[in-house]
C-alpha positions as CSV (number, residue, x, y, z in Angstrom):
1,X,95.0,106.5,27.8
2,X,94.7,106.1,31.6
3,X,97.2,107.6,33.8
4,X,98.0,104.1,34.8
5,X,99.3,103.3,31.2
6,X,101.9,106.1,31.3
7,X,105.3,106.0,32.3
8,X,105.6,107.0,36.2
9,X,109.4,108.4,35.2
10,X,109.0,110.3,32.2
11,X,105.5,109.9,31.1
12,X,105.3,108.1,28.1
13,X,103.5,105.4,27.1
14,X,104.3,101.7,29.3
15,X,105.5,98.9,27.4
16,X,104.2,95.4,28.3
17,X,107.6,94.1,29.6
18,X,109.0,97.1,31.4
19,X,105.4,97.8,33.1
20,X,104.8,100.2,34.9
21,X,107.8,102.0,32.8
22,X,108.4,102.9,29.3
23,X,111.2,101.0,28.4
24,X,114.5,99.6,30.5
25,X,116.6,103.1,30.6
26,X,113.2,104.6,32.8
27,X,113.0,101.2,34.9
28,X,117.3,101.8,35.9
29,X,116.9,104.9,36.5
30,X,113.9,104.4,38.8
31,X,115.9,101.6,40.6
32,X,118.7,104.1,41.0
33,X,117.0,106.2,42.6
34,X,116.0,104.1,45.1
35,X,119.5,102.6,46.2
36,X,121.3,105.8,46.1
37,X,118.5,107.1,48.3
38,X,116.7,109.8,46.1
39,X,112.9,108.7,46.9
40,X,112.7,107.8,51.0
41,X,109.7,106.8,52.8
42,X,108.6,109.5,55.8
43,X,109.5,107.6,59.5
44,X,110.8,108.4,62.5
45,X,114.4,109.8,63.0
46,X,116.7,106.2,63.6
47,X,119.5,106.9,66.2
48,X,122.5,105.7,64.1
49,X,124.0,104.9,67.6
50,X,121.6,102.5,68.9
51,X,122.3,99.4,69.9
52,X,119.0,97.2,69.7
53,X,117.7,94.3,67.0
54,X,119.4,91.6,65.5
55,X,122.4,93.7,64.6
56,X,122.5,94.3,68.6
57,X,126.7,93.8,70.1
58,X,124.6,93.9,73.7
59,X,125.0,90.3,75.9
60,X,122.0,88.3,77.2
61,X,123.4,87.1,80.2
């Protein structure tokens, strides 16, 4: 079996409609990692301050 065909999560075997997971339980808990912020992508340090962007309160006058 390729690594490709194993489950990323727990290592298992993939099934065809959870792919690249196992089953559902290893595709939620993958997804909850992501929105309560356990895997993070390397970037620069945001100022949580900032004012800038769409979000921006700042006038165009």
């Amino acid at each position: 079996m390729a690594k490709s065909d194993t489950c990323p999560v727990c290592g298992q075997p993939t099934d065809i409609e959870n792919k690249p997971f196992c089953g559902r339980g290893c595709r939620d808990r993958d997804l909850l990692q992501w929105l309560g912020e356990g895997y993070r992508i390397p970037g620069e340090r945001v100022d949580p301050h900032a004012h800038s962007g769409v979000d921006s309160t700042d006038s165009r006058d």
